[in-house]
N, C-alpha and C positions, 0 to 999 in steps of 0.2 A: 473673555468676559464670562462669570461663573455666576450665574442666578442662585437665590436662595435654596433651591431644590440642588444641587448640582449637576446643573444641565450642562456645563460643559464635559465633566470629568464622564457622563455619560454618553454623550457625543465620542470623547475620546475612546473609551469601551468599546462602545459599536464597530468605530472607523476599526480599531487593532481586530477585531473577532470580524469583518469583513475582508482584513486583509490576511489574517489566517486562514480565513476561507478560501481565498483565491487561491494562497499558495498549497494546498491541500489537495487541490485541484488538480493544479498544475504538477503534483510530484505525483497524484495517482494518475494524470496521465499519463506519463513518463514511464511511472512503474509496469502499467500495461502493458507498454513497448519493449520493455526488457523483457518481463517474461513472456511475451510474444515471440522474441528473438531466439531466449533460449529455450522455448518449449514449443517448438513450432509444429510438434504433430497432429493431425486431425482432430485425435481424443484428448487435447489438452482443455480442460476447461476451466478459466483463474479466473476470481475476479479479486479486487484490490478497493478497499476502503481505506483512508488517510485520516487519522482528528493529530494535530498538531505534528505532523511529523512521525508519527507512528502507524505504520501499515499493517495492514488484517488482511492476509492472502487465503481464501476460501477456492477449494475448489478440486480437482484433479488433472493431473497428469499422466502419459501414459507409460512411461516406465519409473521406478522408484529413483535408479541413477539418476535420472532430470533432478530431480529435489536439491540438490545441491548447487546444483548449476543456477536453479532459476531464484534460491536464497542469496546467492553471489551477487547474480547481475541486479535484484533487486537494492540491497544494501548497497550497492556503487550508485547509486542511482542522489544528486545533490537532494538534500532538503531531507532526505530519510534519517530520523535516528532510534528507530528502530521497530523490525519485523516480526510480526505473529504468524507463524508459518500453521497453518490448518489444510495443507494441500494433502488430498491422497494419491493414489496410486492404483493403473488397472492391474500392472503387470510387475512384479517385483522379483528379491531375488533373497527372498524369505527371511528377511532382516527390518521389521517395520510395518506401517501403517498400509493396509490397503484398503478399496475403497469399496 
């Protein structure tokens, strides 16, 4: 039923933008886990923001090689379509961004 306002079609609005949210969530949780997995060193430190499927990785790692590794395991990751890599680097191998 759709009131003169359209209360329903805003109801429907909401409900979709809560459950983007949830799933938002759920793949930055995820994405955590992978580059947890492949950036397991002390001085790693990522964080991961999600709006619709699209991730924003801030943060550093402690050699430059990781970088690739932890763009990999993110992008496999279901629900991601696509990564903003802002991660630096302590230790490199004088090709790129350090931190």
């Amino acid at each position: 039923m759709v009131d003169e306002n359209g209360g329903r079609e805003q109801r429907e609005e909401a409900d979709m933008s809560t459950a983007v949210m949830g799933l938002d969530e759920e793949i930055r949780e995820r994405v955590e886990r992978a580059v947890a997995a492949a950036a397991p060193a002390e001085h790693a430190v990522v964080t991961a923001s999600v709006d619709r499927g699209v991730v924003l990785l801030v943060g550093r790692v402690e050699y430059h090689a990781t970088l690739p590794a932890v763009e990999r395991a993110v992008r496999a990751v279901p629900g991601v379509v696509e990564v903003r890599n802002r991660i630096g680097y302590l230790w490199g191998d004088g090709s790129g961004r350090g931190a």
